[in-house]
C-alpha positions as CSV (number, residue, x, y, z in Angstrom):
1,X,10.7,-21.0,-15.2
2,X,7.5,-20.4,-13.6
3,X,4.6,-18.7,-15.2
4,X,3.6,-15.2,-13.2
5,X,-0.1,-13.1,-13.3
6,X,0.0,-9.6,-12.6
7,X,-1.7,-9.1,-9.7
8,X,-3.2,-5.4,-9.0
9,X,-5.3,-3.5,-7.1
10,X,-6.5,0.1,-6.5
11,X,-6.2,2.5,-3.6
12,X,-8.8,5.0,-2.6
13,X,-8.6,8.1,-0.9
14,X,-11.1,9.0,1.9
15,X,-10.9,13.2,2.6
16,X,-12.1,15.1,5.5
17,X,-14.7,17.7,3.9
18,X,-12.1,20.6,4.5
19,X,-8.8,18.5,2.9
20,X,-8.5,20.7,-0.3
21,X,-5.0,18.6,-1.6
22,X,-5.1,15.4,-3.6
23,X,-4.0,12.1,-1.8
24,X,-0.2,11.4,-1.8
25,X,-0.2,7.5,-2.8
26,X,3.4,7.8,-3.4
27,X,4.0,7.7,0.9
28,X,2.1,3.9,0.6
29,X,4.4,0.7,-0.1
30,X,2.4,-2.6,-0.4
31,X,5.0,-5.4,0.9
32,X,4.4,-8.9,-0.3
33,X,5.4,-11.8,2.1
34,X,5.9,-15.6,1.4
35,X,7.0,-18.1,4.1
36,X,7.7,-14.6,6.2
37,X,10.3,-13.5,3.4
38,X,9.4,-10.6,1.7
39,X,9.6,-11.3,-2.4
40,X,7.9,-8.1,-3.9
41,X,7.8,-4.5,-2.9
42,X,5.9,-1.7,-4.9
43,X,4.4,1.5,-4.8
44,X,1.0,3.0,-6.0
45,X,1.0,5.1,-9.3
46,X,-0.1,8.7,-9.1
47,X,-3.6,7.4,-9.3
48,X,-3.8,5.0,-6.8
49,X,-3.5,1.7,-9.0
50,X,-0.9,-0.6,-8.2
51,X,0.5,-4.1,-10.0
52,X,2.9,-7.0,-8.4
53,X,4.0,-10.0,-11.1
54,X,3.6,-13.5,-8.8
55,X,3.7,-17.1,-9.3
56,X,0.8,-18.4,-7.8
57,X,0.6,-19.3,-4.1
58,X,0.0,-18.1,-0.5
59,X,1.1,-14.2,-0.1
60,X,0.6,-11.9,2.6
61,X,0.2,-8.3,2.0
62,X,0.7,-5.5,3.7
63,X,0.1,-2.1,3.3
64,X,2.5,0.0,4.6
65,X,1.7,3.9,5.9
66,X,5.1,6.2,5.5
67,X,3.4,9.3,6.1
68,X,2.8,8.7,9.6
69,X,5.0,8.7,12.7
70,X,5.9,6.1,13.4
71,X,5.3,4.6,9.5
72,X,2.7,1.9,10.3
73,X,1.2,-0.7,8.7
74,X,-2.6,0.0,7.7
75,X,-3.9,-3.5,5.9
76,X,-2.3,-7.0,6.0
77,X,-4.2,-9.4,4.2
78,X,-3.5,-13.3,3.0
79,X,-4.3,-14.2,-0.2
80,X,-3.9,-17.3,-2.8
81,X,-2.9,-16.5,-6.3
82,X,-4.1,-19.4,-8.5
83,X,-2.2,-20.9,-10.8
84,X,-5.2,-19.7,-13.4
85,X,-4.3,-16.2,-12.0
86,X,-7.1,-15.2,-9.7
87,X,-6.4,-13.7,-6.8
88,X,-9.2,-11.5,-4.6
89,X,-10.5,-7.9,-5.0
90,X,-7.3,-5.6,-3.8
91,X,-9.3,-2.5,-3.4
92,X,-9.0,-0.6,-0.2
93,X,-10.1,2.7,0.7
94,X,-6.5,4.8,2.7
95,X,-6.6,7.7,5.4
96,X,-5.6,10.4,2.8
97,X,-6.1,13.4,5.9
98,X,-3.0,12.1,7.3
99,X,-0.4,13.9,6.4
100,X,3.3,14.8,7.6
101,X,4.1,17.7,9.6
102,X,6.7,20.1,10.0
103,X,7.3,20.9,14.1
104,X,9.5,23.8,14.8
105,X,10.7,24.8,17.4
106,X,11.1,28.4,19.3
107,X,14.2,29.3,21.6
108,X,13.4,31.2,24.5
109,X,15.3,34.1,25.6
């Protein structure tokens, strides 16, 4: 059995001045990708924080947007997990003013 780190990070939330509500982490999924095969899937806490168990090696992450249309990925980023269990700074600052919207529509007479 191979030994795993916990690797974590944090999301921010940038606001427009006027953007009253707190972010919605919870529409954020941070994929994690080795040899193009996706091996860990998670999403943020309430508060942004976030932590994926790994072996060390090469990942590549991305951060996936679900509260835009189409959902879209918003950060991809390689990184090497050590087998002492250092990995890079995963602290990114998200969009928070994007948020989904509800179209309806009117029938005309």
């Amino acid at each position: 059995m191979s030994r795993t780190f916990r690797v974590r990070g944090q999301l921010q939330c940038q606001l427009n001045a006027y953007d009253r509500q707190p972010c919605q982490f919870n529409r954020f999924t941070i994929d994690i990708q080795r040899d193009q095969q996706t091996v860990a899937s998670a999403k943020p806490l309430p508060d942004g924080s976030f932590g994926i168990p790994l072996s060390p090696g090469t990942y590549t992450l991305f951060l996936r947007d679900y509260g835009r249309q189409p959902p879209t990925i918003v950060r991809t980023m390689s990184f090497t997990l050590t087998p002492a269990g250092q990995h890079p700074e995963l602290n990114w600052t998200v969009d928070g003013s994007t948020r989904p919207v509800d179209i309806k529509r009117f029938k005309s007479k």
